[in-house]
C-alpha positions as a Markdown table, in Angstrom:
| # | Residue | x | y | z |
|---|---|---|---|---|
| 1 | Unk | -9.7 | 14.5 | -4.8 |
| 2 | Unk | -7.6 | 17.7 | -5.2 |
| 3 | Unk | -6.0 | 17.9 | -8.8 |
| 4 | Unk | -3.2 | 20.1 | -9.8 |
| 5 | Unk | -1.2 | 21.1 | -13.1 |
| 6 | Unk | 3.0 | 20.8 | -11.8 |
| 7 | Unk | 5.4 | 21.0 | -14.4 |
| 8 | Unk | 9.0 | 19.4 | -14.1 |
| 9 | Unk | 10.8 | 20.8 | -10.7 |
| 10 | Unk | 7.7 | 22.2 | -9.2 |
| 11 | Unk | 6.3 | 20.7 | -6.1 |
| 12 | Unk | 3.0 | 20.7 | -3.8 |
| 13 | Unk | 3.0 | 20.5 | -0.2 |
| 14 | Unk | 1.1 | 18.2 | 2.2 |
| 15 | Unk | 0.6 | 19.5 | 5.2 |
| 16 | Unk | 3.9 | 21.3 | 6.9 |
| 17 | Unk | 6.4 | 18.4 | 6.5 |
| 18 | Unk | 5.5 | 16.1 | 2.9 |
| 19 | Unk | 7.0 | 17.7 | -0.4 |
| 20 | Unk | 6.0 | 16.4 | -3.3 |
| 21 | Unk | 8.1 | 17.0 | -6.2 |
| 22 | Unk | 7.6 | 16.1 | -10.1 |
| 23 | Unk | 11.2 | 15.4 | -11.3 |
| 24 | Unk | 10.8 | 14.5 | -14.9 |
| 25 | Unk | 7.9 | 14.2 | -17.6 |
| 26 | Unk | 8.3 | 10.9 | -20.3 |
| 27 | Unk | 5.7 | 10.3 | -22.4 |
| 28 | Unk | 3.1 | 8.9 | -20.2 |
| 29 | Unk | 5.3 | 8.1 | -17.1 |
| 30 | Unk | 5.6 | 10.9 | -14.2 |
| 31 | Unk | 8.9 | 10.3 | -12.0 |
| 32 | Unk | 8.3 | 12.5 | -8.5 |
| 33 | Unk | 10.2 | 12.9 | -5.7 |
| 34 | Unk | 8.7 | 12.3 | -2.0 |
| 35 | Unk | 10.3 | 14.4 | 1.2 |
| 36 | Unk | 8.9 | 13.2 | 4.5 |
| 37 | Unk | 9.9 | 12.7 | 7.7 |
| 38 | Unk | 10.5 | 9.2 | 8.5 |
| 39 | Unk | 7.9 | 9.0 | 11.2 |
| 40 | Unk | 5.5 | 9.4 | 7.8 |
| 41 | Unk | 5.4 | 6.0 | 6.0 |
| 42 | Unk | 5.0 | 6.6 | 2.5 |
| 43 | Unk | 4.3 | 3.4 | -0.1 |
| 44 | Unk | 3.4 | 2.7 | -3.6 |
| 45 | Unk | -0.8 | 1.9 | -3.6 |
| 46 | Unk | 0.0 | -1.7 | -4.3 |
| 47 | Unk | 2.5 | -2.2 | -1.8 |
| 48 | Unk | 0.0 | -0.3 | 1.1 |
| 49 | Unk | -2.9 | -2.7 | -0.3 |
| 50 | Unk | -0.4 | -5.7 | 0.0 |
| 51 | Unk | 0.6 | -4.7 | 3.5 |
| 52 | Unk | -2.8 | -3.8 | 4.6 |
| 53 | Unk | -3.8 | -7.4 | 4.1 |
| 54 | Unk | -0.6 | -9.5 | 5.5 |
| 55 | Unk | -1.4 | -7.1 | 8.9 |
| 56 | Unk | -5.5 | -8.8 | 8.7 |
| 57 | Unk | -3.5 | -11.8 | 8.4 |
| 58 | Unk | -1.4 | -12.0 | 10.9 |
| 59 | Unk | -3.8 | -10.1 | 13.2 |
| 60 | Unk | -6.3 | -13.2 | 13.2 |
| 61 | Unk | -6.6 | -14.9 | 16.3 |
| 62 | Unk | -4.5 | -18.6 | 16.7 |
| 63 | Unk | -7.7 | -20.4 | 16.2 |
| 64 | Unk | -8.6 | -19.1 | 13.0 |
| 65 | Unk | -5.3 | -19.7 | 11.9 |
| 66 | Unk | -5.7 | -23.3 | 12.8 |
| 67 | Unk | -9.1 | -23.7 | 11.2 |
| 68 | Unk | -7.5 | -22.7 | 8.1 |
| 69 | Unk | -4.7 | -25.0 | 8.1 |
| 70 | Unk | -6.2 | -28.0 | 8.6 |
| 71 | Unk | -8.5 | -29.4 | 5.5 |
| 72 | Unk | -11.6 | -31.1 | 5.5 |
| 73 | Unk | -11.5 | -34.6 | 5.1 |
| 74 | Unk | -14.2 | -35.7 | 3.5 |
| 75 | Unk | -16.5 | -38.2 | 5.7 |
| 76 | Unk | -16.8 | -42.0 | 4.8 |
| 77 | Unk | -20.3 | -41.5 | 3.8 |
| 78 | Unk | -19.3 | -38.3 | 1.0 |
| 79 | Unk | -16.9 | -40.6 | -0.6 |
């Protein structure tokens, strides 16, 4: 992990096209500003997380989907 020191209106680059820019300082809160071509998706870390796992979901096959839906019922002889 790179870290850097930025003060309020300085920025740090990612590559040619991502600008990263720290807008204000309060307290313990950082506000920055992101520039990046739209082509770049760019998400909070709980938001990518929550993402990354609907797309696992959705990408499971129709049979999974189906095993999970349906509950056991217990058998006569468990009851």
């Amino acid at each position: 992990m790179l870290v850097l020191t930025r003060r309020a209106n300085q920025s740090i680059m990612i590559g040619h096209d991502v600008v990263v820019t720290v807008l204000e300082v309060r307290g313990d809160q950082v506000r920055i500003g992101i520039k990046a071509p739209r082509s770049v998706d760019v998400h909070r870390e709980e938001v990518f997380a929550t993402l990354q796992q609907a797309n696992r979901a959705a990408a499971k096959s129709p049979k999974d989907l189906a095993a999970a839906a349906v509950p056991e019922v217990p058998t006569p002889a468990e009851t």
